[in-house]
Residue, then its C-alpha position, 0 to 999 in steps of 0.5 A: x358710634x354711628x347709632x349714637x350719633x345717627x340717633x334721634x336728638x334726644x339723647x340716650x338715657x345713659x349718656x344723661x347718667x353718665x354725666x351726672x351732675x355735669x349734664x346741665x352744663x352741656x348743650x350738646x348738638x350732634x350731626x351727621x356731617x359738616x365740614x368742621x365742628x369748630x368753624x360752626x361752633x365760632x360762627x355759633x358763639x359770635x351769636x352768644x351760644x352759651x358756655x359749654x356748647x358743644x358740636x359733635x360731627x360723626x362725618x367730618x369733611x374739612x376739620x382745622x389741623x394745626x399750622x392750617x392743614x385740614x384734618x379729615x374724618x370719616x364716618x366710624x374713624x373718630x371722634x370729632x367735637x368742638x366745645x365753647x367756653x366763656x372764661x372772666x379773664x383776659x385773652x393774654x391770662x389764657x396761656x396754657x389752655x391747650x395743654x390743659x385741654x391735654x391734660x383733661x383728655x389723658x385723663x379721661x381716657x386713662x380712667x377708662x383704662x388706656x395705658x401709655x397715653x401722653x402729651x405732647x407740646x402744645x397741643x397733640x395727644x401721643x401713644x408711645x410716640x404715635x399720634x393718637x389725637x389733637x387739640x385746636x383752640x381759637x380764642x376771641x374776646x367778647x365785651x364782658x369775657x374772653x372765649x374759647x373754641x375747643x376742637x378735639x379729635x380722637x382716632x378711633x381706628x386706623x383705616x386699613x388704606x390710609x397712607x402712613x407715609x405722610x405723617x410727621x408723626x405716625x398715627x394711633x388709636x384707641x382700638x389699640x388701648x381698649x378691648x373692647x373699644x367704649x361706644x361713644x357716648x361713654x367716651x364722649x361723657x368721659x371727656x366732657x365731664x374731665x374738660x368741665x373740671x380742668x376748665x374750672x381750675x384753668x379758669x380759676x387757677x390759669x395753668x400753674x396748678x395742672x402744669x405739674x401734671x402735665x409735666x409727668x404726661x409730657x411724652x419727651x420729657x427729659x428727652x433729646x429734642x428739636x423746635x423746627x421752624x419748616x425745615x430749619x432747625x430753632x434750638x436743639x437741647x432738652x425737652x425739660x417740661x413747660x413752666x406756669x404760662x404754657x411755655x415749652x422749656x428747653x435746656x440748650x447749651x445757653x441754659x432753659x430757654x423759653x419757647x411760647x411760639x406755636x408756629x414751630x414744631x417739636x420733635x424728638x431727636 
């Protein structure tokens, strides 16, 4: 990983290949360190970056994590990338894009031949109940579009002195799916080719036309689960999907009720 990202900005010929007809949609710019992949990316759009920019970081110092936690990477641990893109909807028809991200994602990694990969709402990326990655999303609005900066970040390895204790969720990785583990370039063009696609149905389609599969790689489906706010319990019942706006679905005891707030946090029982 390191060679392919430490390289010179031309990038390999097989990466190029492996996008295929997608590499003009892409304009990728790879660096050695920052501090988050996405901040830069949003300061870049402000600027009219074009669609389908996209920042990858091999050292990333001070990424965005959910509910405001930072999320840090080493060098060789992950991989961390944030791309930007321009929609013709408004902010409000944007419902649902960071379980369409999910899908892509699963996707991407299930055709390079990990097995048990799944989603969890709104935005995490599982393997049997572990954490294997996360989607981040901030959108904005700009006079003739609406856009969006899309962090992700995969877990590559495990480091043998990370501290497992303090995660809500333990953490996975790829190593564990893959042997051996695809170098970088090919997992990054596998993931860029399936974000461009799933963009394009999103975009054209919103969320109801993928909701159906992410419904079957929804992790705790028909499963026992809570919506925690901190530590206080929101609803109990089960978890029974997400309907066509990216809301999560949850039958209680008052029936299937609706959950859209990303403040809260769901967990299995």
């Amino acid at each position: 990983m390191a060679e392919f990202l430490s390289g010179s900005p031309k990038w390999p010929a097989r990466f190029l290949e492996l996008l295929g007809s997608f590499r003009d949609r892409f304009t990728i710019d790879v660096l050695p360190t920052c501090e988050s992949t996405s901040v830069i990316l949003l300061e870049r759009a402000e600027l009219g970056a074009p669609s389908g920019s996209v920042i990858v970081a091999e050292n990333q110092t001070a990424g965005k994590g959910s509910r405001g936690r930072s999320w840090t990477m080493r060098p060789g641990d992950g991989l961390a990338f944030s791309i930007l893109w321009h929609f013709q909807r408004e902010l409000g028809q944007l419902a649902g894009l960071s379980l369409a991200v999910g899908v892509a994602i699963a996707r991407a990694l299930n055709a390079l031949g990990a097995q048990g990969v799944s989603l969890k709402w709104p935005n995490d990326i599982l393997s049997n109940d572990a954490k294997l990655g996360g989607v981040l999303i901030d959108l904005q609005e700009a006079p003739m579009y609406s856009f969006a900066v899309i962090g992700i970040g995969i877990n590559l390895h495990i480091p043998d002195d990370i501290e497992l204790s303090g995660f809500a969720l333990p953490p996975a990785a790829l190593d564990a799916l893959l042997s051996p583990l695809p170098d970088a370039g090919d997992l990054l063009a596998a993931l860029l080719i399936e974000l461009a696609k799933t963009l394009d149905v999103f975009s054209a389609r919103g969320f109801s036309h993928l909701c159906d599969e992410w419904r079957k790689m929804n992790a705790w489906q028909d499963r026992a689960v809570r919506l925690l706010n901190g530590s206080t319990i929101e609803k109990e019942g089960v978890c029974v999907g997400a309907d066509a706006d990216g809301a999560l679905l949850i039958r209680t005891s008052d029936g299937i009720e609706r959950c859209l707030s990303g403040d809260l946090t769901l967990r299995a029982v």
